[in-house]
Residue, then its C-alpha position, 0 to 999 in steps of 0.5 A: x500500500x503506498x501513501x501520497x500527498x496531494x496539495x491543490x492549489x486553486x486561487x485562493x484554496x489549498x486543499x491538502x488530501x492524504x491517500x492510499x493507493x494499492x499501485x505505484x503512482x506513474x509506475x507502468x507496466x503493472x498488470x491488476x490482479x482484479x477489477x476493483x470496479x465500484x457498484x454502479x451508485x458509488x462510481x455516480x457518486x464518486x463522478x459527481x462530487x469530482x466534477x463540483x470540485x473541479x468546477x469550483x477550482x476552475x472558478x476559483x482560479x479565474x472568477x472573483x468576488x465582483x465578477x458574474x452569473x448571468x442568465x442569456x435567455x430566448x425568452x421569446x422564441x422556440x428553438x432545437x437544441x442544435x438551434x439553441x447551440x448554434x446561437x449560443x456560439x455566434x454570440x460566443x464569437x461576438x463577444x470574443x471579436x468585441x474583447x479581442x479588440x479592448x485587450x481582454x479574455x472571454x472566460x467562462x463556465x456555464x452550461x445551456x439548458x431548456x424549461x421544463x415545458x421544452x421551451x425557453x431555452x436559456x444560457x448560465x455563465x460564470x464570466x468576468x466584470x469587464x465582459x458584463x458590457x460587452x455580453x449585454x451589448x451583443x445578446x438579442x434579447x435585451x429582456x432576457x438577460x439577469x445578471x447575480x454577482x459573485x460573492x465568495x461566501x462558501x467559496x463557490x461551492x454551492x456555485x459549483x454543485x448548481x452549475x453541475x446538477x443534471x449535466x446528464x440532462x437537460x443541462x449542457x456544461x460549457x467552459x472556455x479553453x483559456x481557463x487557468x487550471x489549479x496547480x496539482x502537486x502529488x509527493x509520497x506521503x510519510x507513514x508518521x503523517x498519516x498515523x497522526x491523521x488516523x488517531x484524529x490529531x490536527x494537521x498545522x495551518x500552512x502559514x497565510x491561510x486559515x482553516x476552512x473545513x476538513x472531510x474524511x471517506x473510506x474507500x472499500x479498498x484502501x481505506x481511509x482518507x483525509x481532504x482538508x481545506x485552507x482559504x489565504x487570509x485576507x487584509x479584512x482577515x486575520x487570525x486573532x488569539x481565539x483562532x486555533x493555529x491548527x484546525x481540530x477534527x473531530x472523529 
């Protein structure tokens, strides 16, 4: 059984994991002696929650409080999806022209999706502050447009769950190429570290952050794992003396 240490880095969130893994990491050539296939209900789990986090991280990285949720809607019109998808597109292209021009990026995350009555079919994006004018400028349904700001309470992750819900469906997620992806650092965790984990002792505070949440799951074959989570400090931030220097699980 090997131990590794994961550190990812998206804006600012530190995530921290501690894991085990019947397999050296990167080491090729190395046959499986049984499928270790989760049941049908864990992989879906399992998928789900990879995608909101993968989702917060790319918003993290690239969206800030101050920045956008928009809604893009053909409130009066009755479109296919194909139809619905090359709209979309054309006022992708636009909005791109026009940003090219003022030398700024279009990013995005969002996905298009259709009323539950088949009709109104509508666009979500996250996008940044610079672009809510230029987006408004090139939608054609000036009566379909809304706009929510960004606020960082709970680091987008109800943001990131409410993009992802029903991708399968009706929902059809969409991103921009020139996202800037989280940093990923994998090393060989120590056995000493993980015991500590085990017996429920705090993992220390990386300097400049604080304390954000922790989670702890058991996978059938390697058992258990820990994922802990650290936001920066801000200048409205600051650890006072009543803020511990480590964070406490509680088992």
């Amino acid at each position: 059984m090997y131990i590794y240490k994961c550190e990812v880095k998206s804006g600012p969130m530190l995530e921290i994991k501690y894991y085990k893994s019947l397999r050296k990491r990167n080491k090729k050539n190395i046959a499986r002696n049984f499928n270790q296939a989760k049941t049908n209900e864990k992989q879906a789990l399992a998928n789900r929650i990879r995608g909101e986090q993968h989702t917060q991280r790319l918003i993290l990285c690239n969206f800030t409080k101050g920045d956008w949720f928009a809604r893009f809607s053909a409130p009066k019109g009755e479109f296919t999806e194909e139809q619905f998808e090359k709209i979309v597109n054309n006022f992708f292209k636009r909005i791109k022209r026009r940003a090219e021009k003022i030398g700024v990026q279009f990013k995005y995350i969002g996905y298009c999706e259709c009323g539950k009555l088949g009709k109104n079919w509508h666009l979500h994006i996250v996008i940044e502050d610079c672009i809510r004018e230029i987006a408004t400028e090139c939608w054609q349904w000036k009566n379909g447009i809304n706009f929510t700001p960004l606020y960082q309470d709970g680091n987008f992750a109800d943001l990131a769950k409410y993009i992802r819900k029903d991708v399968c469906g009706k929902k059809r997620l969409r991103t921009s190429r020139n996202l800037t992806k989280p940093e990923v650092t994998v090393v060989e965790g120590k056995k000493r570290e993980f015991k500590k984990l085990e017996k429920g002792e705090a993992l220390p505070v990386p300097d400049g952050y604080y304390f954000y949440k922790d989670d702890m799951w058991v996978n059938d074959f390697t058992g258990a794992s820990y994922h802990f989570v650290f936001m920066q400090l801000t200048a409205t931030r600051r650890l006072t003396n009543n803020e511990p220097k480590t964070n406490q699980r509680n088992e």
